[in-house]
TINU-814264 format. One record per residue: x, z, y of N, C-alpha, C in turn; residue in three letters; residue number from 0. Coordinates in nm, 2 decimals. Layout:
<r n_px="X" n_pz="Z" n_py="Y" ca_px="X" ca_pz="Z" ca_py="Y" c_px="X" c_pz="Z" c_py="Y" resn="Ala" resi="NUM"/>
...
end
This chain:
<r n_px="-1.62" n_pz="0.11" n_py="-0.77" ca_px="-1.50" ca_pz="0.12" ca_py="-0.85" c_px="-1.38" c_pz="0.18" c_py="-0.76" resn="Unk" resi="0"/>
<r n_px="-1.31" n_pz="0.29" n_py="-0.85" ca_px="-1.19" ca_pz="0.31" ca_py="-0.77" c_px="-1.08" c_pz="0.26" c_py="-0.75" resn="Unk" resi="1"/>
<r n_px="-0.99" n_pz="0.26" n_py="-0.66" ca_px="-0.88" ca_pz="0.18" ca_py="-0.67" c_px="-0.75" c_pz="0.26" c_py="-0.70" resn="Unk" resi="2"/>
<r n_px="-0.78" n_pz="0.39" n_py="-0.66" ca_px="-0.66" ca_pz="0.48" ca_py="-0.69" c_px="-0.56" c_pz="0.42" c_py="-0.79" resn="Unk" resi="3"/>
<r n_px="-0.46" n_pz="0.45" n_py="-0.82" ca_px="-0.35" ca_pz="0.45" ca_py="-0.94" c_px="-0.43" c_pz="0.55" c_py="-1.02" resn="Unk" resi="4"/>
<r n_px="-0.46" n_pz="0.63" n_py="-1.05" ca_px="-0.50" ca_pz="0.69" ca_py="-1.16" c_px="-0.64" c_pz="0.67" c_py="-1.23" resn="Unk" resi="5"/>
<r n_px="-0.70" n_pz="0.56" n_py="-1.16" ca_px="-0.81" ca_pz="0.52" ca_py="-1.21" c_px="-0.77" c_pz="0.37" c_py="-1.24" resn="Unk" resi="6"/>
<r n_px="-0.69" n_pz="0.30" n_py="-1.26" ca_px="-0.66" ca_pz="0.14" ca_py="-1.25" c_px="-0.57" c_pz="0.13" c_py="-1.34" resn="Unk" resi="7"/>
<r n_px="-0.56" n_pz="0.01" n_py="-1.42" ca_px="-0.43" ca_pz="-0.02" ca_py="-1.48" c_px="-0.37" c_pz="-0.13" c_py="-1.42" resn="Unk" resi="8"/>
<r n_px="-0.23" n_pz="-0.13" n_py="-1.43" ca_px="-0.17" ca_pz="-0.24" ca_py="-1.35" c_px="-0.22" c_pz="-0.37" c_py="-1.35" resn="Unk" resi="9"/>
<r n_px="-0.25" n_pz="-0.44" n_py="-1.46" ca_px="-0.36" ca_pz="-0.57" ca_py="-1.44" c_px="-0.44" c_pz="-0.56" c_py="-1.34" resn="Unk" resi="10"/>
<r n_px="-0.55" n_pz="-0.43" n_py="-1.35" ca_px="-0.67" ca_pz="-0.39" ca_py="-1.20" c_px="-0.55" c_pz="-0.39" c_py="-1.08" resn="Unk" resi="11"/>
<r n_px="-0.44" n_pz="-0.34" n_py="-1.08" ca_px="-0.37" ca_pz="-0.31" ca_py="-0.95" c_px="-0.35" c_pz="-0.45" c_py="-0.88" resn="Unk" resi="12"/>
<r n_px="-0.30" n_pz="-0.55" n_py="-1.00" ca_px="-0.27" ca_pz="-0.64" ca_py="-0.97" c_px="-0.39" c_pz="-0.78" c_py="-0.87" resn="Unk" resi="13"/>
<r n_px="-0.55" n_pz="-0.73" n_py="-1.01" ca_px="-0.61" ca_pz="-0.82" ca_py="-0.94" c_px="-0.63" c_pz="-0.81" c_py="-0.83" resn="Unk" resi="14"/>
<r n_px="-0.71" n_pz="-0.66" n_py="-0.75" ca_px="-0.70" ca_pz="-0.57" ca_py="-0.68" c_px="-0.67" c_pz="-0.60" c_py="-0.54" resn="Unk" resi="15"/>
<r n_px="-0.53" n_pz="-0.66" n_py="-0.51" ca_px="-0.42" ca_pz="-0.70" ca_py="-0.43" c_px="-0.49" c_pz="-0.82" c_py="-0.43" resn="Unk" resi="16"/>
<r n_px="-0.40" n_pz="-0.95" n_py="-0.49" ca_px="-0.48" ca_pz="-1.04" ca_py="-0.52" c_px="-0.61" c_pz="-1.12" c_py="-0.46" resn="Unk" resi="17"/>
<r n_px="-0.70" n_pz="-1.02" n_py="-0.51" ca_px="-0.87" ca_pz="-1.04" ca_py="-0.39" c_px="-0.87" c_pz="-1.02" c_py="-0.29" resn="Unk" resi="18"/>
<r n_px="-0.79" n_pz="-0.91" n_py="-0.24" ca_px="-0.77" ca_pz="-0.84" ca_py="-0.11" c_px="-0.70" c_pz="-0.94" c_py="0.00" resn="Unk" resi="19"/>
<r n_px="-0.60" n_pz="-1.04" n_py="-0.06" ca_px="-0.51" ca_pz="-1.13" ca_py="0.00" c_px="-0.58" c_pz="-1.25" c_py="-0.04" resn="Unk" resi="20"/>
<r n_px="-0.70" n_pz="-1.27" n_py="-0.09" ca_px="-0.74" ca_pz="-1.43" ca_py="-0.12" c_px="-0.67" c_pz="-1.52" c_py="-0.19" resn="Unk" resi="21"/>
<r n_px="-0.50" n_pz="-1.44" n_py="-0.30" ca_px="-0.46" ca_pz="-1.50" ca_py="-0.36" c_px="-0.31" c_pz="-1.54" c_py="-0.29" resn="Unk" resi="22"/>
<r n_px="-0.32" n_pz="-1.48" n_py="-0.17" ca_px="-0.16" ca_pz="-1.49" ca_py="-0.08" c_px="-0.08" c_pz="-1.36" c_py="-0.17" resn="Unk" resi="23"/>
<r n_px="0.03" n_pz="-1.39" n_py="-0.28" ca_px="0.08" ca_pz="-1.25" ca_py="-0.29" c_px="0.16" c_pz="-1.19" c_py="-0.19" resn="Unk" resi="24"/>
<r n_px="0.21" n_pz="-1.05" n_py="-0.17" ca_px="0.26" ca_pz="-1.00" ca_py="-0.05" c_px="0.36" c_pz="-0.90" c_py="-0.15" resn="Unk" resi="25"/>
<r n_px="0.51" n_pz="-0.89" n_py="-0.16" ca_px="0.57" ca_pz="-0.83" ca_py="-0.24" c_px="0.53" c_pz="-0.66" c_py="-0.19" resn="Unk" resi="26"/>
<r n_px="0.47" n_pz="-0.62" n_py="-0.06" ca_px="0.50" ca_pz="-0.53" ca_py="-0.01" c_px="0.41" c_pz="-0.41" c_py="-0.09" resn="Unk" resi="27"/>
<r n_px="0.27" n_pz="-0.50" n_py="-0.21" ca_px="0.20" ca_pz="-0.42" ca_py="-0.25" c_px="0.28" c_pz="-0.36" c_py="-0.38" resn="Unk" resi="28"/>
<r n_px="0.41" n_pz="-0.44" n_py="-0.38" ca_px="0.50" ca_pz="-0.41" ca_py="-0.56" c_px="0.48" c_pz="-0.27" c_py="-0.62" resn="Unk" resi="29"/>
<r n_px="0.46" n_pz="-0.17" n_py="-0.51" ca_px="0.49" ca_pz="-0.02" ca_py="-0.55" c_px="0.36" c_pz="0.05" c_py="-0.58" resn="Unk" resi="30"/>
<r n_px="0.23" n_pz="-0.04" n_py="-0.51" ca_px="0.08" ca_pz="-0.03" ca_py="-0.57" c_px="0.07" c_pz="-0.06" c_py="-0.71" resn="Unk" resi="31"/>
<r n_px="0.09" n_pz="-0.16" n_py="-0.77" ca_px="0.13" ca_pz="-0.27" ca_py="-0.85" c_px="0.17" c_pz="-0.17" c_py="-0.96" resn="Unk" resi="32"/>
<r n_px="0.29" n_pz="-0.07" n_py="-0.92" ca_px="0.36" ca_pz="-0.07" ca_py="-1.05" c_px="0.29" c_pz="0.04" c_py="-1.06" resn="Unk" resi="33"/>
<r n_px="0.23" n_pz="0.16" n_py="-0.95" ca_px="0.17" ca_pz="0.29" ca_py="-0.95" c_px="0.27" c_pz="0.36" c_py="-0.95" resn="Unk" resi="34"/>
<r n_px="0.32" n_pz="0.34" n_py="-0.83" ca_px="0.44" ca_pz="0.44" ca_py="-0.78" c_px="0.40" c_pz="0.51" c_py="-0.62" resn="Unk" resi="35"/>
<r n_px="0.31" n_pz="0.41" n_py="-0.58" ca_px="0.26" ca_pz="0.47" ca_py="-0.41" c_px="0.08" c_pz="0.38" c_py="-0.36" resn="Unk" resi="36"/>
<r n_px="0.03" n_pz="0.50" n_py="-0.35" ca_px="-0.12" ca_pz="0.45" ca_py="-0.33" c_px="-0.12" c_pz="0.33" c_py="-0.21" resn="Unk" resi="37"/>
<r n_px="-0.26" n_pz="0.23" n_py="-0.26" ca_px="-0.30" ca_pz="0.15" ca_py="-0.18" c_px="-0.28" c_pz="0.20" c_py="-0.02" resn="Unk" resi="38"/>
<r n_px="-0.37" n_pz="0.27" n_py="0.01" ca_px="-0.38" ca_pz="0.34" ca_py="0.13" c_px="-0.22" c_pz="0.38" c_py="0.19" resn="Unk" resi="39"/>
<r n_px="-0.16" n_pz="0.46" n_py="0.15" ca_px="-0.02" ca_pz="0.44" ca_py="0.20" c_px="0.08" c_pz="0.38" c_py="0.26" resn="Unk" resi="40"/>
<r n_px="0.05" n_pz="0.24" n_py="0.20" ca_px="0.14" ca_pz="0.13" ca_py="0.21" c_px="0.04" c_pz="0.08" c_py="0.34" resn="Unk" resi="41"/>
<r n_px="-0.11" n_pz="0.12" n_py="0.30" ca_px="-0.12" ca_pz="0.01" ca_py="0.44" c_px="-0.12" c_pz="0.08" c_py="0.60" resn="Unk" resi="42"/>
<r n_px="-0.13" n_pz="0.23" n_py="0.54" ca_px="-0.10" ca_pz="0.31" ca_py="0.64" c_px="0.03" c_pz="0.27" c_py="0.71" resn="Unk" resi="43"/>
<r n_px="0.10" n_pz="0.30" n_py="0.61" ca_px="0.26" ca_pz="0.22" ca_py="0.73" c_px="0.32" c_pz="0.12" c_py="0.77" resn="Unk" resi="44"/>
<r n_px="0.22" n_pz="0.02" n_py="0.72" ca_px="0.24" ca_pz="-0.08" ca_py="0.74" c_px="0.15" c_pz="-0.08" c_py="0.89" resn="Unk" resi="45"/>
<r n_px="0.04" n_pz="-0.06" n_py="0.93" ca_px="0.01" ca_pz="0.00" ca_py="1.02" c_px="0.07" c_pz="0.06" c_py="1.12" resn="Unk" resi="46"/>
<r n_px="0.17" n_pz="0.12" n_py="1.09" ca_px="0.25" ca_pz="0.24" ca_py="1.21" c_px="0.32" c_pz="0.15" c_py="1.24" resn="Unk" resi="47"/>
<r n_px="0.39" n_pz="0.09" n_py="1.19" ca_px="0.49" ca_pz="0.03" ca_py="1.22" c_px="0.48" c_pz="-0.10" c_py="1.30" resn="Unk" resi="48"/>
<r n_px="0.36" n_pz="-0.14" n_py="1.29" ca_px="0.31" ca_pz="-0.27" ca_py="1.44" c_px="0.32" c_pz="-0.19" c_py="1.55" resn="Unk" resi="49"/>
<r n_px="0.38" n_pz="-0.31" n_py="1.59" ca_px="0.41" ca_pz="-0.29" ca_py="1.75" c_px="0.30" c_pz="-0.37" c_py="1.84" resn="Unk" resi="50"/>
<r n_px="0.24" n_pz="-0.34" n_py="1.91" ca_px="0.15" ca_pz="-0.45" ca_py="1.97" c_px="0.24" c_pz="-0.47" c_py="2.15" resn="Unk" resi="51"/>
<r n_px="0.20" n_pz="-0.56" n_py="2.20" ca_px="0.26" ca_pz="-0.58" ca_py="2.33" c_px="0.13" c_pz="-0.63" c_py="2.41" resn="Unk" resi="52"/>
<r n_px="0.11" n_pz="-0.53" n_py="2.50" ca_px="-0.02" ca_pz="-0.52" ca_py="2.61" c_px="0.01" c_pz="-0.65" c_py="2.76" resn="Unk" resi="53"/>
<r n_px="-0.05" n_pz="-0.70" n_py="2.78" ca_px="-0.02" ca_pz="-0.84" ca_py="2.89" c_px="-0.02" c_pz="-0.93" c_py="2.91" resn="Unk" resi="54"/>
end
């Protein structure tokens, strides 16, 4: 199954998330959600954006 936005409808986007989180909602997926910015995206930058600290 795809998850793209263009293959999903918001309900799918919604469950989607949802499974992925075990049910914890995370507002950060809202723009998945509405089909304004792909899954992958969000988690890409959400990604960049950790900082890890070595020591």
């Amino acid at each position: 199954m795809s998850i793209l936005i263009k293959d999903t409808t918001k309900e799918q986007r919604y469950a989607i998330v949802m499974e992925s989180l075990e049910g914890d909602y995370d507002d950060m997926y809202d723009d998945y959600i509405a089909g304004t910015r792909e899954l992958a995206d969000i988690n890409n930058e959400f990604a960049a954006n950790q900082h890890y600290e070595l020591g």
